[in-house]
C-alpha positions as CSV (number, residue, x, y, z in Angstrom):
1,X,-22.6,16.8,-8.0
2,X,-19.1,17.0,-7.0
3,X,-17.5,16.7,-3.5
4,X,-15.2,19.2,-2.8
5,X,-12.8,19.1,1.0
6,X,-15.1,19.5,3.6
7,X,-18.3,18.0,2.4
8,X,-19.8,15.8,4.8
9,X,-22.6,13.4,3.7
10,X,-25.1,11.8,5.5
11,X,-27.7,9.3,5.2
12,X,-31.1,9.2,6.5
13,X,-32.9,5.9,7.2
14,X,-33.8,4.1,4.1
15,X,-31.1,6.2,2.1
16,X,-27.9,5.5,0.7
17,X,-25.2,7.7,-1.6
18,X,-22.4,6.3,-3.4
19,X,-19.5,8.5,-4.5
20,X,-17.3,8.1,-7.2
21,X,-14.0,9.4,-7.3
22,X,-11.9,10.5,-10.9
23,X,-10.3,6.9,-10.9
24,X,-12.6,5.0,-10.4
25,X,-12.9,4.3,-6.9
26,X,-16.0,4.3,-4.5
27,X,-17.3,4.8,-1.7
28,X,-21.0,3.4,-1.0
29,X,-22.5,4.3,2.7
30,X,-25.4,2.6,4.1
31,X,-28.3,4.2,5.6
32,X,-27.9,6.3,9.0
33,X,-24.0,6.6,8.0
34,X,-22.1,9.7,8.0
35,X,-18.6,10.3,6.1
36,X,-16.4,13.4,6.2
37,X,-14.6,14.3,2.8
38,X,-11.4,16.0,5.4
39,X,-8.9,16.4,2.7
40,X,-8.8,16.0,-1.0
41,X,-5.9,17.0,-3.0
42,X,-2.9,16.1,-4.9
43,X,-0.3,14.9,-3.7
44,X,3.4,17.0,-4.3
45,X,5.1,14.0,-5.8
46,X,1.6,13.0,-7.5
47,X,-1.0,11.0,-7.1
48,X,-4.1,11.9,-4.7
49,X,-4.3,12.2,-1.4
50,X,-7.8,11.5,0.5
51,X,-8.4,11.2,3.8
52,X,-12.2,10.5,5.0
53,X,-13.8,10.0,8.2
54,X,-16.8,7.7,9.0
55,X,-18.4,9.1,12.1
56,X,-21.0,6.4,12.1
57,X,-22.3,3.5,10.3
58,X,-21.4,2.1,7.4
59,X,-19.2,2.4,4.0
60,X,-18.3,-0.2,1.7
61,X,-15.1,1.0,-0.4
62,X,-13.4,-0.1,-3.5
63,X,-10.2,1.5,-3.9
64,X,-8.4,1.4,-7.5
65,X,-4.7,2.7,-6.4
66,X,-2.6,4.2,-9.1
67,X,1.5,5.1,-7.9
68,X,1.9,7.2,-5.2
69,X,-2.2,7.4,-4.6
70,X,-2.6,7.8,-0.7
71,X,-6.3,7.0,1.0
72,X,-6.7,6.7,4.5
73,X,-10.2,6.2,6.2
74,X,-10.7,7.3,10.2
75,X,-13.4,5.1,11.9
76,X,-13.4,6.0,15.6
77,X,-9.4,6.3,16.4
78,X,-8.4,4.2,14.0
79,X,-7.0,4.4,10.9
80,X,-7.4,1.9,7.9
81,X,-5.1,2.2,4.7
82,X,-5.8,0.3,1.5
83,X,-2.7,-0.8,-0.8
84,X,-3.4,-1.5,-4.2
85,X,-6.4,-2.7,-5.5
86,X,-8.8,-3.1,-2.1
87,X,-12.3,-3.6,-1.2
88,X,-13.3,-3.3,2.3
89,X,-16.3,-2.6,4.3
90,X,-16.2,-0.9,7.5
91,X,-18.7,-0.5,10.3
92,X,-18.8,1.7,13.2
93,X,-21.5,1.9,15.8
94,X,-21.2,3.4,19.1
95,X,-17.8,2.1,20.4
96,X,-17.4,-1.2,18.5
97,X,-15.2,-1.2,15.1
98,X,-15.2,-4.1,12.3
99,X,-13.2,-3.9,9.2
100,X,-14.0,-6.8,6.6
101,X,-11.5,-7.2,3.6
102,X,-13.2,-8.7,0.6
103,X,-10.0,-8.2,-2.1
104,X,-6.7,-6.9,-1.4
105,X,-4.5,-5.9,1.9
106,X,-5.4,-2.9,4.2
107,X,-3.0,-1.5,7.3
108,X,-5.1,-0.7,10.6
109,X,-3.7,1.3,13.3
110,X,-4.1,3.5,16.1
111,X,-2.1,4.9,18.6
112,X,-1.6,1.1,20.5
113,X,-1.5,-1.1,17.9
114,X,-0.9,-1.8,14.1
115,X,-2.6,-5.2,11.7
116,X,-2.1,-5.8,8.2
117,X,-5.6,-7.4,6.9
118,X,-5.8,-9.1,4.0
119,X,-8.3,-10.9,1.6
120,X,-11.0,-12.7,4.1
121,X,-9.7,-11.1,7.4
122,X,-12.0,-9.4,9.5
123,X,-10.6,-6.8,12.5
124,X,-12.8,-6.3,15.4
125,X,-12.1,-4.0,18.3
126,X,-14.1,-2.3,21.5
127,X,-13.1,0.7,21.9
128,X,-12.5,0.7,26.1
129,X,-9.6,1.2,28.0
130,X,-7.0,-1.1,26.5
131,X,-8.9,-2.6,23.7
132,X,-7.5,-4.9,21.2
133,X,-7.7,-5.3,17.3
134,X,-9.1,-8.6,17.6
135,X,-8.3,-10.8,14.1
136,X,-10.8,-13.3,12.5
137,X,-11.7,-15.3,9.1
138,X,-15.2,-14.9,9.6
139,X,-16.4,-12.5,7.1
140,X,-20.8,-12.2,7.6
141,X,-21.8,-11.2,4.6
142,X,-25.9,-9.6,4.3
143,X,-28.2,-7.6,2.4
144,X,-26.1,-4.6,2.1
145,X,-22.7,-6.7,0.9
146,X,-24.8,-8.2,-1.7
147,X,-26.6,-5.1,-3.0
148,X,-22.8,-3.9,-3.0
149,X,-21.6,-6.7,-5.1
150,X,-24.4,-6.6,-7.9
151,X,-24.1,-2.9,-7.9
152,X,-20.2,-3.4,-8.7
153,X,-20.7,-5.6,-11.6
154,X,-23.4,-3.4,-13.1
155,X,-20.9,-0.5,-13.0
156,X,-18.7,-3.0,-14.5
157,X,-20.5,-3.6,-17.4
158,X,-21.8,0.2,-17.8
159,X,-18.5,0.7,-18.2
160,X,-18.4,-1.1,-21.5
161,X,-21.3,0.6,-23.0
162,X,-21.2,4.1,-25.1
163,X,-24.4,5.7,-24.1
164,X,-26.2,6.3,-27.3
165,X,-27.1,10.4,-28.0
166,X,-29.5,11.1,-25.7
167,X,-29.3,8.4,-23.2
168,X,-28.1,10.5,-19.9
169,X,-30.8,9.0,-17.6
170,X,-28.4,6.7,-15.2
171,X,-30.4,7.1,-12.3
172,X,-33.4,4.8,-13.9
173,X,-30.5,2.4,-14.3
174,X,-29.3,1.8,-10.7
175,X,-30.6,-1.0,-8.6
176,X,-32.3,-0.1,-5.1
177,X,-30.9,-1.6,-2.2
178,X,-33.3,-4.0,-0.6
179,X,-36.3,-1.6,0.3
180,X,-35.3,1.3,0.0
181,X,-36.5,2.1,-3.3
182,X,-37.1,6.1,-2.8
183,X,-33.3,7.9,-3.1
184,X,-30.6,6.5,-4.1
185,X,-27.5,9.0,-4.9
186,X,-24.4,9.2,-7.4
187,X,-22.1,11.6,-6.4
188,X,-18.6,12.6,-8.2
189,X,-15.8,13.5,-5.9
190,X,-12.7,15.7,-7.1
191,X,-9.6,14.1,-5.8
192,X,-8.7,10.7,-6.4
């Protein structure tokens, strides 16, 4: 279905949605996650603009950047721009931020403080009186980063393949995530 400004999605436990945007992008969010779709557009020099909000939990994201593409993801009061090619997970529960950079370079900010992430970082921060973006190399990758990770290289290779007439079933074809076998969701955003 497509996602039009506005939208906000959220997951239930055991549920998971991934969207896909007209370049290729995507956002996956893990269960008990919520993302607002604020503002999807075009750009008037071109490109896309999208701007997103994760109110809670956690998103996974693979941004393909063409020129002048703009994306910019709010998780609590901060801000996190890809550049380029990126992929980044970000996790926000109560008042505690982390930002792992798998490919690429990414910009964090809020109204303190500014940090350029790149491939391997990790950006942690507490969000109390005066908290810092803390900066680390120690990336913790689990169930969901590997569900992520297989699910990107079978889009890879679905890619590749001309669905023969008839064959419009993709939902049979995606892998569950761990146990949570009962919904899984592709949805198309407009933008990007």
């Amino acid at each position: 279905m497509p996602i039009e400004q506005g939208v906000s999605i959220a997951t239930a436990r055991n549920s998971i949605a991934e969207v896909q945007f007209e370049n290729g992008s995507t956002v996956r969010i893990g269960e008990l996650s919520r993302v607002d779709f604020s503002e999807m557009g075009s750009a008037p020099r071109g490109g896309y603009v999208n701007r997103l909000s994760l109110l809670v939990g956690l998103a996974t994201l693979n941004f393909v950047s063409k020129r002048r593409d703009e994306f910019i993801l709010t998780a609590g009061t901060a801000m996190i721009k890809p550049h380029g090619k990126a992929e980044l997970r970000v996790d926000l529960s109560h008042s505690r931020l982390r930002v792992e950079v798998f490919n690429g370079r990414v910009d964090a900010f809020d109204s303190n403080q500014s940090q350029q992430l790149r491939k391997n970082q990790v950006l942690a921060c507490d969000y109390t009186p005066g908290g810092a973006f803390q900066i680390t190399n120690t990336i913790q990758k689990d169930e969901w980063d590997q569900w992520v990770q297989m699910r990107n290289q079978q889009a890879s290779l679905d890619a590749y393949q001309s669905p023969a007439p008839g064959m419009y079933d993709w939902e049979s074809d995606i892998v569950p995530f761990g146990g949570m076998g009962s919904f899984s969701a592709i949805l198309a955003a407009d933008g990007f």
